[in-house]
C-alpha positions in Angstrom: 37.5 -0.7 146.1 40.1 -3.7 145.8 39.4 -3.5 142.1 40.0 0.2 141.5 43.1 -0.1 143.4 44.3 -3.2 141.5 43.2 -1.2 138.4 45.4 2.3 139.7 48.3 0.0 139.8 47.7 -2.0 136.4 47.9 1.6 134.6 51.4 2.6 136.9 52.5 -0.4 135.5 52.0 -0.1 132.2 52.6 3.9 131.8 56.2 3.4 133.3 57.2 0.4 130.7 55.5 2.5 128.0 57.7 6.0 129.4 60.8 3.5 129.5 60.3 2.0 125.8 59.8 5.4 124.9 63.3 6.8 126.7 65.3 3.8 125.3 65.8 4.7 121.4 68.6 3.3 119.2 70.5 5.6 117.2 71.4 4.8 113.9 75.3 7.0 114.2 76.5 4.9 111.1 74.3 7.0 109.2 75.4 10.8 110.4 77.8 12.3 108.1 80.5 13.4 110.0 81.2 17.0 109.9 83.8 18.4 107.7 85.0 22.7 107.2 88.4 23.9 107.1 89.9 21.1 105.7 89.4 18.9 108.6 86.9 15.5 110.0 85.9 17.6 113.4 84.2 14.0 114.4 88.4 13.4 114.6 88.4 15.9 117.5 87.4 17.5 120.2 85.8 20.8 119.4 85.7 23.9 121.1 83.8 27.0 119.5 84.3 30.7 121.0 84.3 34.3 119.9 86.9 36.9 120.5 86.1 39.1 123.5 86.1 43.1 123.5 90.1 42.4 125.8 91.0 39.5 123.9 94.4 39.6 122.1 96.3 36.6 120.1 98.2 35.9 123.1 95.2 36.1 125.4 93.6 33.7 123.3 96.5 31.3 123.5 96.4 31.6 127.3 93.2 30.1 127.6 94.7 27.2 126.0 96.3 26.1 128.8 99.4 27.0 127.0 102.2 27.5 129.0 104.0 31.2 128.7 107.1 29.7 126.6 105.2 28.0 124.4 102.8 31.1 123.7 105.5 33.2 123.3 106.8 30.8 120.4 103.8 30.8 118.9 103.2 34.1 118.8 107.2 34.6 117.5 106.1 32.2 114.7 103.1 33.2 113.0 104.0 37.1 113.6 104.3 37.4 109.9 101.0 35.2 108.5 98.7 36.2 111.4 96.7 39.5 112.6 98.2 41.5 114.9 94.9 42.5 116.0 91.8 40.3 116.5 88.4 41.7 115.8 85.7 41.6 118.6 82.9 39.4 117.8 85.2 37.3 114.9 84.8 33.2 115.7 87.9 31.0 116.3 87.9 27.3 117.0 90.2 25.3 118.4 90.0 21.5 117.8 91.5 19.5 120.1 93.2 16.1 120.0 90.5 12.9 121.1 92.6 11.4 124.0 93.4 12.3 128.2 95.6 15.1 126.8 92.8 17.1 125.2 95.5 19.0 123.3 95.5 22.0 121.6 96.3 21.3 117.7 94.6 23.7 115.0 93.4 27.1 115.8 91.0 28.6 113.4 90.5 32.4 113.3 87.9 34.0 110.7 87.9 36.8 109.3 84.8 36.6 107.9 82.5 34.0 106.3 85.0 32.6 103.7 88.4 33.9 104.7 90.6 32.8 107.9 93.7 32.1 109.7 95.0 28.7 110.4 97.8 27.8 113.0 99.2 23.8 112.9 100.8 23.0 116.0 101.0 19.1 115.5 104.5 19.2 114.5 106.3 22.4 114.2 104.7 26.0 114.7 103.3 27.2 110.9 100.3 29.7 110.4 98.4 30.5 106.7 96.0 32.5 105.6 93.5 30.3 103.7 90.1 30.6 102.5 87.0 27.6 102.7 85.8 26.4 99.2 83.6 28.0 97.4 81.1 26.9 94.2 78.9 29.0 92.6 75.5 27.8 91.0 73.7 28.9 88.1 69.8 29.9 88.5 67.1 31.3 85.9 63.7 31.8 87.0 60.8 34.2 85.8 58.3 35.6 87.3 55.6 38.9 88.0 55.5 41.9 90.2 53.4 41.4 93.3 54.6 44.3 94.8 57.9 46.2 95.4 60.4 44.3 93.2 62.6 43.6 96.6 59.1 42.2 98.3 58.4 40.1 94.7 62.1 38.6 94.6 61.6 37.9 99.1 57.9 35.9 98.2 60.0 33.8 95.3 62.5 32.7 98.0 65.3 34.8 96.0 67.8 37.4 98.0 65.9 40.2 97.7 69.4 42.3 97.9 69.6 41.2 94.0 66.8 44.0 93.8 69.6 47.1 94.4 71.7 45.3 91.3 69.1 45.3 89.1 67.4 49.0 89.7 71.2 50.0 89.4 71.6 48.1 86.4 67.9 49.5 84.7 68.6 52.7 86.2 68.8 54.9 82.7 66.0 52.6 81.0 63.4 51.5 83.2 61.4 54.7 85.3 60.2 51.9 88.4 58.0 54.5 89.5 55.9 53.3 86.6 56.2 49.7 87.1 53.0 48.2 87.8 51.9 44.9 89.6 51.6 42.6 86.8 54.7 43.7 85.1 56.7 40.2 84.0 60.4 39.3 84.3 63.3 36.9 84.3 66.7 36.7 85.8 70.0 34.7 85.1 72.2 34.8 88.2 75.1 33.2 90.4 74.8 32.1 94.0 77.9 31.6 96.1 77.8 28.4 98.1 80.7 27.6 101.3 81.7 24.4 101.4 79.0 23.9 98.6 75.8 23.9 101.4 76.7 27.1 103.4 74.6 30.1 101.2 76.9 33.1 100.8 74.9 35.6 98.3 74.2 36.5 94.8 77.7 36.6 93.3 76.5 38.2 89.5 73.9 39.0 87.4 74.2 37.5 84.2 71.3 38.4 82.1 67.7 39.6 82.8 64.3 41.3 80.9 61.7 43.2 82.5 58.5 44.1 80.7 58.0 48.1 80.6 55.8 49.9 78.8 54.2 46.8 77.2 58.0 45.5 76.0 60.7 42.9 77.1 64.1 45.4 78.3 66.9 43.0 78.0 70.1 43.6 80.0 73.3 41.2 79.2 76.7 42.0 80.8 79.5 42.6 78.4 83.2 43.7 78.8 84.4 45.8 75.4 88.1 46.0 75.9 90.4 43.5 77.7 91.2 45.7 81.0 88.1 47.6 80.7 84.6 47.7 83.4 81.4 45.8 82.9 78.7 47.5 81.5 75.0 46.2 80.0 73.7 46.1 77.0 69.8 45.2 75.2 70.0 42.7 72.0 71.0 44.9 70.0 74.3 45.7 71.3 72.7 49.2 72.4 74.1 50.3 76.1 71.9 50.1 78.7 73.6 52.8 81.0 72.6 56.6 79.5 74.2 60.3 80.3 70.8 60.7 83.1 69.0 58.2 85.9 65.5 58.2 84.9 65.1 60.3 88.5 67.0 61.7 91.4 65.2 59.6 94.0 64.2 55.8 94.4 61.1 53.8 94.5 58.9 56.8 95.3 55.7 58.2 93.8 55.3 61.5 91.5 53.2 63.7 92.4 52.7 66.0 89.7 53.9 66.1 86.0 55.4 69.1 83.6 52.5 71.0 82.3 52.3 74.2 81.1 49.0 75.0 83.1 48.8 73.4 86.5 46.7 75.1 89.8 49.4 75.7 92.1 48.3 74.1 95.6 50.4 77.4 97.5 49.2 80.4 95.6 46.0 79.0 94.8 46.3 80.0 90.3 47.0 78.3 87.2 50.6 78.2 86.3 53.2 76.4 84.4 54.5 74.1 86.1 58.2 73.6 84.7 59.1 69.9 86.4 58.2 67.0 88.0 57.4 66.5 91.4 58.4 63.3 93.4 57.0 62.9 97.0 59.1 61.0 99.4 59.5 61.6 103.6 61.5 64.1 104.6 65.3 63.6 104.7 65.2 61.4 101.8 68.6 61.3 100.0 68.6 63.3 96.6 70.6 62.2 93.4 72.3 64.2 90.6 70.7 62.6 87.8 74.4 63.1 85.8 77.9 64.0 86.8 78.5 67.8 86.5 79.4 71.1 88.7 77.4 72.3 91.0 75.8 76.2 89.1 74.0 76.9 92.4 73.2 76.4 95.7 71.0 78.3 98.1 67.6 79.8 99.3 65.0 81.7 97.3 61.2 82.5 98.7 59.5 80.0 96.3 62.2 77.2 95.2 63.4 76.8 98.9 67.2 75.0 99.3 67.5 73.8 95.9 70.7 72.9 93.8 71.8 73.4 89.9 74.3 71.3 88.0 75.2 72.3 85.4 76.4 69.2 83.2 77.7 69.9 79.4 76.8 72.8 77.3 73.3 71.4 76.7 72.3 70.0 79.7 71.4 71.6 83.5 69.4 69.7 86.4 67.9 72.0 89.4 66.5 69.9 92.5 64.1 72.0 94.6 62.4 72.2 98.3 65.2 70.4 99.9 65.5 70.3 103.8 68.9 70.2 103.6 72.1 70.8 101.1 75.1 68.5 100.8 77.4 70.6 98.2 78.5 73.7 97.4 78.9 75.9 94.0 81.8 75.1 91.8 81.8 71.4 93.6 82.0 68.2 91.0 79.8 65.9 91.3 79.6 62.4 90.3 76.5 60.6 88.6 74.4 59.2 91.9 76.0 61.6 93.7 73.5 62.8 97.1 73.8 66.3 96.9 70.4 67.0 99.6 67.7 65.5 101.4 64.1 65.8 100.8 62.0 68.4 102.0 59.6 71.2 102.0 61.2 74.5 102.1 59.8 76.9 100.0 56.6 77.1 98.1 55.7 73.2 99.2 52.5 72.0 101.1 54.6 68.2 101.6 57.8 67.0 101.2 59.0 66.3 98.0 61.6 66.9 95.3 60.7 69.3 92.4 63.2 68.2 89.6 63.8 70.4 86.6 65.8 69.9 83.3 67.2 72.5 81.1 68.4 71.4 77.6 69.8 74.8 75.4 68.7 76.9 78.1 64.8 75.7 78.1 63.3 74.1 80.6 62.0 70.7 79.1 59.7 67.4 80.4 62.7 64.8 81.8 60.4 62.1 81.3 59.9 62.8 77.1 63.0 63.6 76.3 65.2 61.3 74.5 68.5 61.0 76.2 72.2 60.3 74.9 74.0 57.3 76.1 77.4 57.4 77.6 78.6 54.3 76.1 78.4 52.7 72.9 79.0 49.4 71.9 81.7 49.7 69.3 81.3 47.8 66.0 84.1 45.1 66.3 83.1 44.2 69.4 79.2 43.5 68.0 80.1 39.8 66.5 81.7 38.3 70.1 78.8 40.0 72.3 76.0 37.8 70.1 77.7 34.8 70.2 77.9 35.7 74.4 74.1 36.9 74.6 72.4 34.4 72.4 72.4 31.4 74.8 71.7 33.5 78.0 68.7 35.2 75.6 67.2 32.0 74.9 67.7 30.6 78.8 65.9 33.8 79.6 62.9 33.5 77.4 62.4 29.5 77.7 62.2 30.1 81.7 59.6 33.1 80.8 57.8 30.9 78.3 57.6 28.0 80.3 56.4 29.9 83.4 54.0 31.9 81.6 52.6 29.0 78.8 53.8 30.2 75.8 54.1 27.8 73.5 
């Protein structure tokens, strides 16, 4: 008994040395880098972090300084004319302090948002700015394959997938993604925006990119023709990327049924032509114009459903069928991209979907055959300086492609 005792005691000893070698660590400080945003060393101070309250005001804020009334008023008196009136609810502010008994107020820091914010210097006299944190902007290229969904393909690579909305905007009159398959290569040449050169802020541009369709590399380059003018893209070639139509009026769906001239109609149970395309999607979908134009019709027949016509040149005419619901009226102008209805089934429909149709000279014609004009064109003088742009981005493209896929 004496011995399991004695023993009980050895290991009470020895587990509370172990737990107080274990509590007692050194800490290396030397080797922390102190922090540094705004401008300032906040190891210099004390720091106080807050948000702005659904009754805060400037002067509210100020009063919780421990600011008397005078002083906020000549504060507020100063600054009226490079600060807010209005705070937002939610925004950050942060309000370093000096390191001593005092604890006194000395910088106030409002943001606006991420990069952008308000900064008031009370050390010596009253002065406010508007200023905005450092930012950089890195350069990556990478290549790689469709998994999946592009957005799901660019998440799995550890790229913002919100780059996937530039680039179906940008392939939007060349590349039908309905048809993409998993599989399908690509590479991409873009800029990331960096605060304070660690703090990620986004994709800031898309400089060049390719994606394999149909079995060949579609190359998109940015390019500015004239001085004051808009960025558009262009392939190789010089050939603009953006045409008169988007390859369809909804996105990253799946189609249903093709033109054919003899097609058995699901509802009235015959062979029929079948004079458009048919894209399935849930109801309430938003619907594109496919082209800017004016609005021919809109309304309600027994087989079409709601369904809109624009009318776009001479030549052209879109009609969008089975909608649930209709966003414009005749006569009304409509931009390319332009939602004009939501999906549905009204009509002669057994699911929700969109049955587009395309009239060229009057004839109803297969959208997905038809060679279509391009709205811009890459004018002749302008050829020379857009190759001596592309090349370099061309051949960053294809050695990041080449490398991750071994072609040597």
């Amino acid at each position: 008994m004496k011995k399991i005792i004695a023993l009980l005691i050895l290991s009470v000893i020895l587990f509370s040395c172990k737990k107080q070698e274990e509590d007692f660590v050194i800490e290396d400080f030397e080797s922390e880098k102190p922090i540094v945003d705004f401008g300032f060393h906040f190891d210099d101070f004390n720091v106080h972090y807050d948000t702005i309250q659904s009754q805060d005001t400037f002067e509210r804020i100020l009063k919780k300084q421990n600011l008397n009334g005078k002083k906020v008023a000549d504060i507020v008196k100063a600054v009226k004319d490079s600060f807010p009136t209005t705070v937002r609810f939610k925004k950050p502010y942060i309000c370093l302090r000096s390191k001593d008994r005092f604890n006194k107020l000395q910088y106030l820091i409002y943001q606006t948002n991420r990069v952008d914010y308000y900064l008031i210097d009370l050390t010596d006299s009253i002065v406010g700015y508007k200023k905005s944190r450092p930012l950089t902007f890195k350069v990556k290229t990478i290549a790689g394959e469709l998994t999946g969904p592009l957005t799901k393909t660019l998440r799995s690579m550890k790229i913002d997938p919100t780059l996937s909305g530039r680039l179906t905007k940008v392939y939007a009159w060349s590349i039908d993604f309905f048809k993409s398959r998993i599989g399908d290569k690509f590479a991409l040449s873009f800029t990331e925006r960096y605060i304070n050169d660690t703090i990620y802020d986004g994709v800031d541009s898309l400089r060049a990119a390719f994606f394999e369709y149909k079995g060949e590399r579609i190359y998109a380059f940015p390019f500015v023709q004239d001085r004051n003018g808009k960025t558009d893209y262009y392939d190789e070639n010089g050939k603009a990327l953006k045409n008169f139509f988007l390859k369809a009026p909804l996105k990253f769906v799946n189609i249903t049924s093709h033109f054919s001239k003899s097609r058995f109609h699901p509802v009235q149970l015959k062979w029929k032509a079948h004079n458009g395309t048919d894209y399935a999607a849930p109801t309430g979908t938003p619907i594109m114009t496919t082209a800017a134009g004016v609005v021919e019709q809109a309304g309600y027949t027994a087989g079409n459903g709601n369904f809109v016509k624009v009318k776009h040149d001479r030549v052209y005419s879109t009609q969008y069928l089975h909608m649930s619901k209709i966003l414009v009226r005749r006569g009304q102008h409509v931009k390319q991209g332009q939602i004009i209805g939501k999906v549905g089934s009204t009509g002669l429909a057994t699911g929700p979907h969109v049955c587009y149709r395309f009239w060229k000279n009057g004839v109803q014609v297969d959208a997905l055959k038809l060679k279509l004009p391009n709205s811009q064109a890459m004018d002749s003088r302008n050829l020379p300086r857009f190759k001596e742009q592309m090349r370099p981005l061309k051949r960053a493209l294809d050695s990041v492609a080449d490398l991750k896929f071994n072609r040597y």
